[in-house]
C-alpha positions as CSV (number, residue, x, y, z in Angstrom):
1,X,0.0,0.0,0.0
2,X,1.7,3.5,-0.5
3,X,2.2,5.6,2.0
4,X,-0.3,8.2,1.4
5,X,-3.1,5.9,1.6
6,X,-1.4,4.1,4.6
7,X,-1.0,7.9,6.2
8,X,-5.0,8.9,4.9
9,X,-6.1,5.3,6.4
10,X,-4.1,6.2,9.8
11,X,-5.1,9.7,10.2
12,X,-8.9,8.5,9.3
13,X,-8.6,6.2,12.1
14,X,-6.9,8.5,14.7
15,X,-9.2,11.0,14.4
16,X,-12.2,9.1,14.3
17,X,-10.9,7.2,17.6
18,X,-8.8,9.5,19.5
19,X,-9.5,7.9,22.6
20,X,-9.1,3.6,21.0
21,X,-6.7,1.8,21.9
22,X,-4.1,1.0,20.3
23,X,-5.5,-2.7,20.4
24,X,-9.3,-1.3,18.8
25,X,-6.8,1.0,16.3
26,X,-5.1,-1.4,14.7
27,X,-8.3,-3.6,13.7
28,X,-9.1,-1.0,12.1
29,X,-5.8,0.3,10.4
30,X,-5.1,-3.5,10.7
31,X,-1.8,-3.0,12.4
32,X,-0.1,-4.7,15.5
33,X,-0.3,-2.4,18.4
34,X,3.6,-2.2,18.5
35,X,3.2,-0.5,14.9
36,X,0.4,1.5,15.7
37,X,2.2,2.8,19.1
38,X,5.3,3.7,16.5
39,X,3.0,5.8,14.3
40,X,1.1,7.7,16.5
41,X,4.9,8.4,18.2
42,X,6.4,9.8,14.7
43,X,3.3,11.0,13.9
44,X,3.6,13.4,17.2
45,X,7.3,13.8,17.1
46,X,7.1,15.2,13.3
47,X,4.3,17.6,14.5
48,X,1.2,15.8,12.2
49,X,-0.7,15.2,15.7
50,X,-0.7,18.0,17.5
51,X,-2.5,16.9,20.3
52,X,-5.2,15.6,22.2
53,X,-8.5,16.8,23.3
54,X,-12.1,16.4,24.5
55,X,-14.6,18.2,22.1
56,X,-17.2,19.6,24.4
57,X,-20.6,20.5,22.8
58,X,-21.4,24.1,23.3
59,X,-24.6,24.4,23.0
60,X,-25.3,21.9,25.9
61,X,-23.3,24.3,27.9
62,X,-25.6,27.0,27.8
63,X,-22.8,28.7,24.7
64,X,-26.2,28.7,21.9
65,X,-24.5,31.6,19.3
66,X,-21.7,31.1,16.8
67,X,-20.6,34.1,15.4
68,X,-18.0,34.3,12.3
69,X,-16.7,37.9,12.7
70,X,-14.7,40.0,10.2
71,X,-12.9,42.4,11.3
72,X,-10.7,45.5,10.0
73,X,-7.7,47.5,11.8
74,X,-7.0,51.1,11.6
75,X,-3.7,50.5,11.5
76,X,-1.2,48.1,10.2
77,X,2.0,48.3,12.0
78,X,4.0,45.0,13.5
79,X,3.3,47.0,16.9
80,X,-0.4,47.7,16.7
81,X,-0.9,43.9,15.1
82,X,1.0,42.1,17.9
83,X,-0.9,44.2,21.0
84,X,-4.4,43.5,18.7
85,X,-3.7,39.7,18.9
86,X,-2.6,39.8,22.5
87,X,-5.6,41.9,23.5
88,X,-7.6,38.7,21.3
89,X,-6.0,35.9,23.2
90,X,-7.4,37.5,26.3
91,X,-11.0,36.9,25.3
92,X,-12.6,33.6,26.0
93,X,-15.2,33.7,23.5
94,X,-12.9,34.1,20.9
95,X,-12.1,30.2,19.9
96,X,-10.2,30.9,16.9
97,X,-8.9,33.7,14.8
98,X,-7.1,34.2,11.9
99,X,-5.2,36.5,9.6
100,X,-7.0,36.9,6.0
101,X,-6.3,38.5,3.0
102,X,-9.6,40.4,1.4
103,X,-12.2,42.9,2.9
104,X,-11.5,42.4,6.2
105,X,-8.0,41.9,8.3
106,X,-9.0,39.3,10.9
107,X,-11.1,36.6,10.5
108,X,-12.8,35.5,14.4
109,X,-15.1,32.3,15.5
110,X,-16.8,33.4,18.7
111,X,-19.5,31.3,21.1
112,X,-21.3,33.2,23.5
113,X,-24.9,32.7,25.4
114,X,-27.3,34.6,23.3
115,X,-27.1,37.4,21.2
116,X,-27.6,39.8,24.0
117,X,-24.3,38.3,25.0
118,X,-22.6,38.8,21.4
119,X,-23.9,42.2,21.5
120,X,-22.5,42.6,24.5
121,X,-19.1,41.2,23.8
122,X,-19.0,43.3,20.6
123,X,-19.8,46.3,22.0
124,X,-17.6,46.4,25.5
125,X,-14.9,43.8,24.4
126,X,-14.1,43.9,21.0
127,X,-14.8,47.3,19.4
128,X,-12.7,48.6,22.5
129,X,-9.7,46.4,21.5
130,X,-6.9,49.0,21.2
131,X,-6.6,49.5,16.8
132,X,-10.1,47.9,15.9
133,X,-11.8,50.4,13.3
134,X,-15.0,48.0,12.0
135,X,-16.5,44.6,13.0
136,X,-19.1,42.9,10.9
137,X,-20.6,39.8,12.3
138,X,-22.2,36.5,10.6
139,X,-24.1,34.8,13.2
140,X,-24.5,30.8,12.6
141,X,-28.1,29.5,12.4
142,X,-27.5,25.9,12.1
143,X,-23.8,23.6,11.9
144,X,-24.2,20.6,9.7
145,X,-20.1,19.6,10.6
146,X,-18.0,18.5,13.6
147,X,-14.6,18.4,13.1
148,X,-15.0,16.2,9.9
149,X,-11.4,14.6,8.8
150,X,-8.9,16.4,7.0
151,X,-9.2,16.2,3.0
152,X,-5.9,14.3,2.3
153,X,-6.2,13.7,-1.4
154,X,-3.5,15.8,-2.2
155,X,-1.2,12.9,-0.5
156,X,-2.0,10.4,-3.4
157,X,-1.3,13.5,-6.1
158,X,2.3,14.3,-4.3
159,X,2.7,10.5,-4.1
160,X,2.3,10.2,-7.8
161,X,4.3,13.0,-9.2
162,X,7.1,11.7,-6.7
């Protein structure tokens, strides 16, 4: 079998039973759990697992609102961006955020309670983050994916050209 589709089958199982063990994994890679402790090892020292984690469900934690926000700086200087993403990385509800290219500078995923609380958090937390000039929000009605696997089909095309 070559690699990628050993690496695809792996990573399929992995993520799909993060909490097997090694035993459960390998019927379903089939491996020996010697090999399948080896691979999860590499696959950790060479940074392709990053780690592990219990997914909790938000919304049966009270946390009902997603909100994708976009959002612009006044400024862009190495100064103003580094204190903006320290100021972000102080605010729970911010799960993830990242730097895009297009009409806005900062791409957010926040939870909160309610949209009173997104209000809220908009209003008193975010618009008053030192640099922020304009924030436009997309609020989530319904999420149709959890975490599916990574697309890997890009492994087979490298593995072919190589």
């Amino acid at each position: 079998m070559p690699w990628f589709s050993r690496i695809r089958a792996n990573a399929r199982s992995f993520g799909n039973f993060g909490r097997a063990t090694h035993q459960q994994l390998g019927e379903q890679v089939p491996l020996s759990t010697s090999q399948i402790g080896r691979r999860l090892q590499r696959l950790e020292a060479s940074g392709v697992i990053e780690g592990y984690r219990v997914v909790l469900r938000a919304e049966k934690l009270g946390l009902g609102v997603i909100a994708f926000t976009s959002l612009k700086l006044k400024y862009h200087g190495d100064l103003i961006i580094e204190q903006f993403q320290q100021q972000i990385d102080m605010l729970p509800e911010v799960l993830e955020f990242y730097a895009t290219i297009g009409d806005a500078d900062y791409l957010l995923r926040i939870v909160v309670p309610d949209l009173n609380a997104l209000s809220g958090f908009v209003m008193k937390k975010l618009m008053r983050v030192p640099g922020v000039d304009s924030v436009c929000s997309n609020i989530v009605l319904t999420t149709f994916e959890h975490n599916g696997p990574l697309p890997l089909g890009h492994l087979a095309a490298r593995e072919s050209a190589s």
